[in-house]
KOLLUM-323769 format. One record per residue (C-alpha): x, y, z. Coordinates in nm, 3 decimals, m for minus. Each point is the difference from the previous one (the first is absolute). Example, Ala and Ser with C-alpha at 12.3 -4.5 7.8 and 13.67 -1.06 7.14 Angstrom:
+---------+---------+---------+
:      xx :      yy :      zz :
+---------+---------+---------+
:   1.230 :  m0.450 :   0.780 :
:   0.137 :   0.344 :  m0.066 :
+---------+---------+---------+
# end
This chain:
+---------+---------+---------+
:      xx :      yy :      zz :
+---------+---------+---------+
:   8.410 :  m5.635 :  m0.784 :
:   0.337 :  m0.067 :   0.176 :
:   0.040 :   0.384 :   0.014 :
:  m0.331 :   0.025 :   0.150 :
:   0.053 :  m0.327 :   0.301 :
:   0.378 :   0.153 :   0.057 :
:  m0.142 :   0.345 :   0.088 :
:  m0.263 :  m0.148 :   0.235 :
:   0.262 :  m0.284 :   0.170 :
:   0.300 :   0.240 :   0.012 :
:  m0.125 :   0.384 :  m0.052 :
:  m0.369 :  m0.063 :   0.134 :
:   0.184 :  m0.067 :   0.348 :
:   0.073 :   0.335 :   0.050 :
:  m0.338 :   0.103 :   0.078 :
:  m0.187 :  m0.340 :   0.014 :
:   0.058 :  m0.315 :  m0.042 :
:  m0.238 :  m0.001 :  m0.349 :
:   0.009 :   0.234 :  m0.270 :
:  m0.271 :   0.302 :   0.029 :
:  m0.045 :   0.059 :  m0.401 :
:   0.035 :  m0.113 :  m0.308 :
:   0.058 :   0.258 :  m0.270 :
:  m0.042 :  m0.126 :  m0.379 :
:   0.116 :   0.236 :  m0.256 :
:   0.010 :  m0.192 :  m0.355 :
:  m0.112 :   0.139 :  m0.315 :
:   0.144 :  m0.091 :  m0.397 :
:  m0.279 :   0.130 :  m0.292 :
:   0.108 :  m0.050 :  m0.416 :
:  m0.044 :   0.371 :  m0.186 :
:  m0.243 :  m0.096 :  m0.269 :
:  m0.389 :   0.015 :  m0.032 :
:  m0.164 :  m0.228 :   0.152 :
:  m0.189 :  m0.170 :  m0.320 :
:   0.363 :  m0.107 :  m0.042 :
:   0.097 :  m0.206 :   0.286 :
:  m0.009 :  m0.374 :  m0.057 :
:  m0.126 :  m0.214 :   0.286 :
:   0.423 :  m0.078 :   0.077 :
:   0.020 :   0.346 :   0.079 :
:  m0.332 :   0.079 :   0.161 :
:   0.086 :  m0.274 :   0.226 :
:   0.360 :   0.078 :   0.083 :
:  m0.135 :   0.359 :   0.114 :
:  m0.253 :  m0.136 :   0.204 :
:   0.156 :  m0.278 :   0.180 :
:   0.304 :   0.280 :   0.086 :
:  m0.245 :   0.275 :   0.128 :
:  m0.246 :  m0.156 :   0.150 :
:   0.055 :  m0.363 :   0.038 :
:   0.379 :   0.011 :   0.147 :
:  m0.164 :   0.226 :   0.289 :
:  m0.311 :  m0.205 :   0.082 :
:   0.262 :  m0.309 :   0.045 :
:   0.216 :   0.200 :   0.241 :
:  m0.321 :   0.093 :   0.197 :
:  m0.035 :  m0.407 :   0.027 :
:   0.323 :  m0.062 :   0.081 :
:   0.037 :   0.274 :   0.266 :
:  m0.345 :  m0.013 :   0.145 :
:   0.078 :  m0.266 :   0.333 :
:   0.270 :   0.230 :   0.082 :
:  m0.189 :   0.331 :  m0.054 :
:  m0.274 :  m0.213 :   0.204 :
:   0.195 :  m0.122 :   0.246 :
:   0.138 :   0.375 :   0.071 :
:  m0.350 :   0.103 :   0.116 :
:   0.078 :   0.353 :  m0.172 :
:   0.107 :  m0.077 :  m0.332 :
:  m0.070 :   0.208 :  m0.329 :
:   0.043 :  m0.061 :  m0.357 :
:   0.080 :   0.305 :  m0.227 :
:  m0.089 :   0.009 :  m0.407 :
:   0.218 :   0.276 :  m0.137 :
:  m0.208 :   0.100 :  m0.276 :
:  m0.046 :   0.224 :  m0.288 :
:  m0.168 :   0.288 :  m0.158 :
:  m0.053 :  m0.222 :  m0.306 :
:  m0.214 :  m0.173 :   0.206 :
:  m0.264 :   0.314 :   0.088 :
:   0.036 :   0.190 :  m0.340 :
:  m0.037 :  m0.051 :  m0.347 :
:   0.321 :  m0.133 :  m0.199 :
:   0.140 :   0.047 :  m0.346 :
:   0.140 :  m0.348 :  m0.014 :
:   0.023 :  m0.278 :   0.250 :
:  m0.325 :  m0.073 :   0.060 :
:   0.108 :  m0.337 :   0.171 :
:   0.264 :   0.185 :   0.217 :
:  m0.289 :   0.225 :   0.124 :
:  m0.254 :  m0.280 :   0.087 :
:   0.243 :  m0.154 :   0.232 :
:   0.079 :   0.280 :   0.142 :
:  m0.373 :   0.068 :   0.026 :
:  m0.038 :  m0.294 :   0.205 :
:   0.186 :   0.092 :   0.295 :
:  m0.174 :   0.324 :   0.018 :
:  m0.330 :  m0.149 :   0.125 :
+---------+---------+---------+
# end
């Protein structure tokens, strides 16, 4: 987060004085079938993925707001659209941005 408020109070001046977007790119997955992750795991890879970038859309969100043109942007994956080997975790959160 103290990336994201120095951009918009130093960078974000620039061009406004808030930031215009918001661009979360995060993504970890464990090679191994998915019968085989433990609930440690399962969690770890969802809380990274998914949960780290629904927090940042929290934390960002008055100053998005408050830009009157701000936009959030999930880079996702193809994991998330097609069928995968392994990482069935990894794909669901990367599913989740795609809707």
């Amino acid at each position: 987060m103290i990336g994201f408020l120095y951009c918009g109070s130093e960078y974000g001046k620039l061009i406004s004085s808030f930031p215009l977007f918001q661009v979360n790119n995060v993504g970890t997955y464990i090679v191994k079938p998915t019968v085989e992750y433990t609930a440690e795991e399962l969690s770890f890879v969802m809380e990274t993925n998914f949960g780290s970038g629904y927090q940042m859309c929290q934390l960002s969100h008055p100053l998005l707001k408050a830009s009157r043109v701000g936009s959030i942007v999930f880079i996702s994956s193809t994991a998330g659209v097609v069928a995968v080997d392994v990482g069935t975790p990894y794909a669901a959160t990367k599913g989740d941005f795609n809707l």
